[in-house]
N, C-alpha and C positions, 0 to 999 in steps of 0.2 A: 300540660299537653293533653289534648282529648284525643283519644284513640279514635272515637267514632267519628272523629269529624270524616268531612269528604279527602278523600286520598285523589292527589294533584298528578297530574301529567308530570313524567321529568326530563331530565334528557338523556335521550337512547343511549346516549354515551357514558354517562353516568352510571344506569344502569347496566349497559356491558361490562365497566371495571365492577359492580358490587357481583354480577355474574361467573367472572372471571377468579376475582375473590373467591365468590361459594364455592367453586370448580376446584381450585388449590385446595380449601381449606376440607373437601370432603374428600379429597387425593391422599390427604395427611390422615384421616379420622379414622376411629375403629368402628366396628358395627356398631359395640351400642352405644355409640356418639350418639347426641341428640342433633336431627337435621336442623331444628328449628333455633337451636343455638351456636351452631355453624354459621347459618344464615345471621343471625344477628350483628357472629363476632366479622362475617365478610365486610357487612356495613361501616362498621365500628373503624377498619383498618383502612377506608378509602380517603385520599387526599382529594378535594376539592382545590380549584381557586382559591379558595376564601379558607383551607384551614383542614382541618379533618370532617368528614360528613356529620358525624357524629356532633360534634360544636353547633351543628344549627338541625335544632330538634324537631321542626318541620319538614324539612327534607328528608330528615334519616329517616321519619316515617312514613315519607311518601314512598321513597326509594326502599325501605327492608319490607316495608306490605308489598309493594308492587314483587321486588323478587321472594317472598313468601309464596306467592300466588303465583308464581311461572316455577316455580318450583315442585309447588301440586299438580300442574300442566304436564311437568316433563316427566313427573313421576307418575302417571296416569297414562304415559306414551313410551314407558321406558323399555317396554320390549321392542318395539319398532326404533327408538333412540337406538338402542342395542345394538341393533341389526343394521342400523343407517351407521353406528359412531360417531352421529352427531344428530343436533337439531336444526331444523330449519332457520339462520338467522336473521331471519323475518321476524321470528317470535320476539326477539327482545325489543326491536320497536313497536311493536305491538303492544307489549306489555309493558312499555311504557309508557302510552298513551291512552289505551283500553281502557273504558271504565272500570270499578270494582263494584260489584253488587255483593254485600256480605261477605266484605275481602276474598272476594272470589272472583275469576275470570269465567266471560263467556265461551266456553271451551272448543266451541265450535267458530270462534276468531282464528285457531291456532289448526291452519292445515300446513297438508305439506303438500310443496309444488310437484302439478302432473308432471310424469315422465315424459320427456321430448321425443317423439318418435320419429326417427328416420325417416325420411324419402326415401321411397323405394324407387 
């Protein structure tokens, strides 16, 4: 498997359960858990159609790069996450569709919606 190859679009949904996964699995963790072998094992644990993610080696790496890199997003916004108690869930189809430049997200993809201001 080449790591560097290009990192594929997947589906939002896909990545919402390896998401969902990460969430659990850093619910469970100590501090000095490693994040980025959380992230791998959320991968690891997701049921596809076709079997566990993991069994098809292409995908696991579209999908644990893509949430590696929404993972650096929301920990780069995690005082405002904080504050909101959650993220915008725009971000995860974003992020998985978003190119990667340097398994990196364009960081300025990932806003949060303006607040709706009343009619007065």
């Amino acid at each position: 498997m080449n790591i560097l190859a290009e990192v594929k679009p997947v589906d939002p949904a896909l990545l919402q359960k390896a998401v969902e996964s990460f969430a659990e699995g850093l619910s469970k963790a100590s501090p000095e858990d490693n994040r980025d072998a959380i992230c791998v094992c959320a991968c690891i644990k997701i049921e596809t159609g076709a079997g566990l993610l993991v069994d098809h080696q292409e995908m696991f790496r579209d999908v644990s790069s893509r949430l590696y890199a929404l993972d650096e997003v929301i920990c780069a916004q995690q005082e405002r996450i904080s504050a909101e108690k959650r993220f915008p869930s725009e971000w995860v189809e974003i992020a998985a569709t978003a190119p990667l430049v340097h398994m990196r997200f364009d960081a300025n993809l990932f806003t949060w919606p303006e607040a709706e201001v009343a009619a007065v």
